[in-house]
DRENTORVEX-488716 format. One record per residue: residue number from 0; residue in one letter; x, y, z of N, C-alpha, C in turn. Coordinates in nm, 3 decimals. Layout:
BEGIN
seq_type_n.px_n.py_n.pz_ca.px_ca.py_ca.pz_c.px_c.py_c.pz
NUM_A_X_Y_Z_X_Y_Z_X_Y_Z
...
This chain:
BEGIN
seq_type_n.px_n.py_n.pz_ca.px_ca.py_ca.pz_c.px_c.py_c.pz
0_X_-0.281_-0.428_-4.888_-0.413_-0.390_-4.929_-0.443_-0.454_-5.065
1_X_-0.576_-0.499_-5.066_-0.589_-0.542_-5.208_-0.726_-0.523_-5.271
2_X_-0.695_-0.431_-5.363_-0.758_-0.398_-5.492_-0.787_-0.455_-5.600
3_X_-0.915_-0.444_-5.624_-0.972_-0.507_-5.765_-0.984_-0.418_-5.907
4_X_-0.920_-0.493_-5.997_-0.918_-0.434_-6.124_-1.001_-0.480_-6.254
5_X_-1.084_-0.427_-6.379_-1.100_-0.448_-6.457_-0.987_-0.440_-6.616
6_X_-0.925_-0.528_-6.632_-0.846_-0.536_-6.741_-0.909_-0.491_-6.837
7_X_-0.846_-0.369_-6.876_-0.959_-0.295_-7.017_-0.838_-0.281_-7.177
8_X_-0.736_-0.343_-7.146_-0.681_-0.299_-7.280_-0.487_-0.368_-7.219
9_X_-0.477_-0.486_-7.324_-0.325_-0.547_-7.325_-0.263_-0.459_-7.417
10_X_-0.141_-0.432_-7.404_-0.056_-0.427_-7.525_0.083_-0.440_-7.502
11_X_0.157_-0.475_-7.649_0.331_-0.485_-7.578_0.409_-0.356_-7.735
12_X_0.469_-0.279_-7.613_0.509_-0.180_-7.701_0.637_-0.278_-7.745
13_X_0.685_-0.252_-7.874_0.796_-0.329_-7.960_0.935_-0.293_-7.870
14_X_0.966_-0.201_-7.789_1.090_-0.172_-7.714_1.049_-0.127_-7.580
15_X_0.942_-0.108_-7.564_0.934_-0.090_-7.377_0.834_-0.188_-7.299
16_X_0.818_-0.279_-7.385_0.758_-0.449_-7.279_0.599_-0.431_-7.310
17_X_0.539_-0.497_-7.212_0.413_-0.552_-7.234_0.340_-0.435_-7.071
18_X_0.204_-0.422_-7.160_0.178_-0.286_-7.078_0.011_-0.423_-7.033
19_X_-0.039_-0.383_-6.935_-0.197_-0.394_-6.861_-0.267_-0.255_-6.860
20_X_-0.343_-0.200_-6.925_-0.443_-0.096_-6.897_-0.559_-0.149_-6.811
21_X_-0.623_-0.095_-6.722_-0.721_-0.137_-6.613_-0.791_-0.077_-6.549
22_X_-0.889_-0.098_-6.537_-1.002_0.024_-6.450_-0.989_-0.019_-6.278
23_X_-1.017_0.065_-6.230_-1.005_0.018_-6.061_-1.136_0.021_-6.028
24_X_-1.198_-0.127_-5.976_-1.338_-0.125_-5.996_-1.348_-0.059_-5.803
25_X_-1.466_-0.001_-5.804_-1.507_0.045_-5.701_-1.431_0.201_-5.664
26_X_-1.407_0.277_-5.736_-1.309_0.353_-5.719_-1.350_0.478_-5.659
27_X_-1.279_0.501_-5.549_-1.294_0.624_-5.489_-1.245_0.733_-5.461
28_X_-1.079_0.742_-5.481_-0.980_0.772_-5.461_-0.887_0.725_-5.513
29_X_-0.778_0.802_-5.577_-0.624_0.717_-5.612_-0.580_0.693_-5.507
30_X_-0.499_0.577_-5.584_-0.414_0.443_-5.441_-0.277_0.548_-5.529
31_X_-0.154_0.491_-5.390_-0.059_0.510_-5.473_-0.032_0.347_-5.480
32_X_0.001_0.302_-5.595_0.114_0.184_-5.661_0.248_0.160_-5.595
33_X_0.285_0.094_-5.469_0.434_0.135_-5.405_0.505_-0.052_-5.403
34_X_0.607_-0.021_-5.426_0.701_-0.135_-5.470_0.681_-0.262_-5.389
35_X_0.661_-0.325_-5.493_0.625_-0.456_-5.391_0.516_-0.526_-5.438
36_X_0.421_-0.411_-5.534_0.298_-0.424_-5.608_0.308_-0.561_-5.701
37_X_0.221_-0.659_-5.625_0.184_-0.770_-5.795_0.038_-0.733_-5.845
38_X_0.002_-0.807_-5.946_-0.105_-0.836_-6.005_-0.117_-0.938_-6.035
39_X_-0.215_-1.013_-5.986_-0.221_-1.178_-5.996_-0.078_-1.226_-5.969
40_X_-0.064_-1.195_-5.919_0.093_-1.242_-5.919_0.207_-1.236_-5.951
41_X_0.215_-1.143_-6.043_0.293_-1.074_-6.182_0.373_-0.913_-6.091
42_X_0.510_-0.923_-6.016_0.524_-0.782_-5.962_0.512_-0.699_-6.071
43_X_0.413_-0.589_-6.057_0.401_-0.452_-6.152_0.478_-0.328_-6.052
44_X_0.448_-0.224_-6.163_0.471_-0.122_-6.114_0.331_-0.019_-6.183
45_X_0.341_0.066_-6.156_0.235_0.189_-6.208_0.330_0.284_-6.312
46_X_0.313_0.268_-6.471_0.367_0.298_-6.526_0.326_0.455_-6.574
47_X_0.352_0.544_-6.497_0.299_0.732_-6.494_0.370_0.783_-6.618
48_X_0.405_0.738_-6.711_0.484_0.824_-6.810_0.330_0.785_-6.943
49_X_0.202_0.713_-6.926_0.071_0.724_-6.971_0.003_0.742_-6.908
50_X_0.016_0.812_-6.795_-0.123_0.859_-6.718_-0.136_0.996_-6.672
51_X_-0.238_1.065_-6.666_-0.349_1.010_-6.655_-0.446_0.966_-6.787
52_X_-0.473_0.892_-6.845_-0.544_0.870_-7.003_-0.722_0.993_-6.982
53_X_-0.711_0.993_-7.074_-0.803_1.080_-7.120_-0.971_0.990_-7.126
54_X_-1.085_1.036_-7.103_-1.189_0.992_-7.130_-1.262_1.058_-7.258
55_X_-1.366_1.054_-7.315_-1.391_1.151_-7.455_-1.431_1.260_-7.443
56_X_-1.395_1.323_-7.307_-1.442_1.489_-7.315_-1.311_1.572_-7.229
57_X_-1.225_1.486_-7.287_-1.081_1.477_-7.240_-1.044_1.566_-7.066
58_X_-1.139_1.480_-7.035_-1.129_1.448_-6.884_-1.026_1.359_-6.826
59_X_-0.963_1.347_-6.733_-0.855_1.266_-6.654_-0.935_1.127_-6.647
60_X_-0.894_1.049_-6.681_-0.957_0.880_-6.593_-0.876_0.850_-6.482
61_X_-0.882_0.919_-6.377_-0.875_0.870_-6.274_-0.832_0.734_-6.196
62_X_-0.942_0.661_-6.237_-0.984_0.541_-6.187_-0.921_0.402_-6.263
63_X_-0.832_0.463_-6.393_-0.760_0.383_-6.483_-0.613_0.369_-6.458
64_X_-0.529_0.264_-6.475_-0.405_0.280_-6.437_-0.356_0.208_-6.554
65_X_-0.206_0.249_-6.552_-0.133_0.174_-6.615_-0.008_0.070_-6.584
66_X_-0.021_-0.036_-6.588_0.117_-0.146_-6.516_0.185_-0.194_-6.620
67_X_0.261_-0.256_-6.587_0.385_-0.319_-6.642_0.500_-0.397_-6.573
68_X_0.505_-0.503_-6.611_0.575_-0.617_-6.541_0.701_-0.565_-6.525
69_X_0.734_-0.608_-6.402_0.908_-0.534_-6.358_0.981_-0.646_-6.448
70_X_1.009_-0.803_-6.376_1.105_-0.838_-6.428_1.055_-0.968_-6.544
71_X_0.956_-1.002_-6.516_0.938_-1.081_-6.634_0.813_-1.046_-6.684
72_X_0.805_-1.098_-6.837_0.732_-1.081_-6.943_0.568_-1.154_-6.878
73_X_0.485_-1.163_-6.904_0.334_-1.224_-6.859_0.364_-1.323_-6.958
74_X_0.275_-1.431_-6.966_0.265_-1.530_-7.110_0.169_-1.505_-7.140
75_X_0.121_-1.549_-7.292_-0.019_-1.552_-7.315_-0.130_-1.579_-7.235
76_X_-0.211_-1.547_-7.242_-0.382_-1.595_-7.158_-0.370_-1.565_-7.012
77_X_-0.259_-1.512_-7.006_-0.257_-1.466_-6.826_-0.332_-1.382_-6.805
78_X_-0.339_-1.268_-6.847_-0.448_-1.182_-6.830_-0.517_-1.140_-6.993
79_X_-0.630_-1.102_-6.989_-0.728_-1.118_-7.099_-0.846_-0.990_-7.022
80_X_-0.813_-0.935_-7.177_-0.950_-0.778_-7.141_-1.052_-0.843_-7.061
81_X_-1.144_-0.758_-6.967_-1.242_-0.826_-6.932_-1.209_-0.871_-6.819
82_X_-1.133_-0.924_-6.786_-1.079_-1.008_-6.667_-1.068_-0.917_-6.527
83_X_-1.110_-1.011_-6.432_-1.120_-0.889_-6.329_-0.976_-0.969_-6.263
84_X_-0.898_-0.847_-6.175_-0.780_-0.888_-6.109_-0.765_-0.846_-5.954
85_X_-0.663_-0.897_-5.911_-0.656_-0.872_-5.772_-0.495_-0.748_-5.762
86_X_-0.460_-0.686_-5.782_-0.356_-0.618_-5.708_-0.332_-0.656_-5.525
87_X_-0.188_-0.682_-5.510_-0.185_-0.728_-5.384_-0.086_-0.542_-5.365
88_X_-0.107_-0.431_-5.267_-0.027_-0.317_-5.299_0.024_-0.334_-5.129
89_X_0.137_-0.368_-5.136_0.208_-0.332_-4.970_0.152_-0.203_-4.899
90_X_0.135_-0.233_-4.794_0.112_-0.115_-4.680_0.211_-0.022_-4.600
């Protein structure tokens, strides 16, 4: 199955890797994230030890996820806020 994402926020924590924050555009329902998951190409996983993030009336965001590259690092300019993505999520 494949899902489209809005890249809303990079970061690389100094000891637990490089994180993707992302909106799930069209969203209707949570997917589950199950092994096997890339992003653009990049295998992720759904990193649940930040989710669900909060919106400003500290509501659940839902529709936001959090990934993180299993075995290798992303390089620069691979993904960039803004950027819309493809999740490829096994069936």
């Amino acid at each position: 199955m494949v899902q489209k994402f809005e890249i809303i926020k990079l970061f690389d924590h100094h000891n637990r890797g490089q994180f993707i924050v992302a909106k799930q555009l069209n969203f209707q329902q949570l997917i589950n994230i199950k092994e096997g998951a890339a992003l653009n190409g990049i295998p992720v996983f759904h990193y649940l030890d930040m989710y669900p993030l909060k919106d400003e009336h500290e509501q659940p965001r839902l529709d936001v996820y959090v990934f993180r590259p299993i075995l290798e690092r992303f390089s620069q300019g691979h993904f960039q806020e803004g950027q819309i993505v493809e999740l490829i999520n096994p069936e």
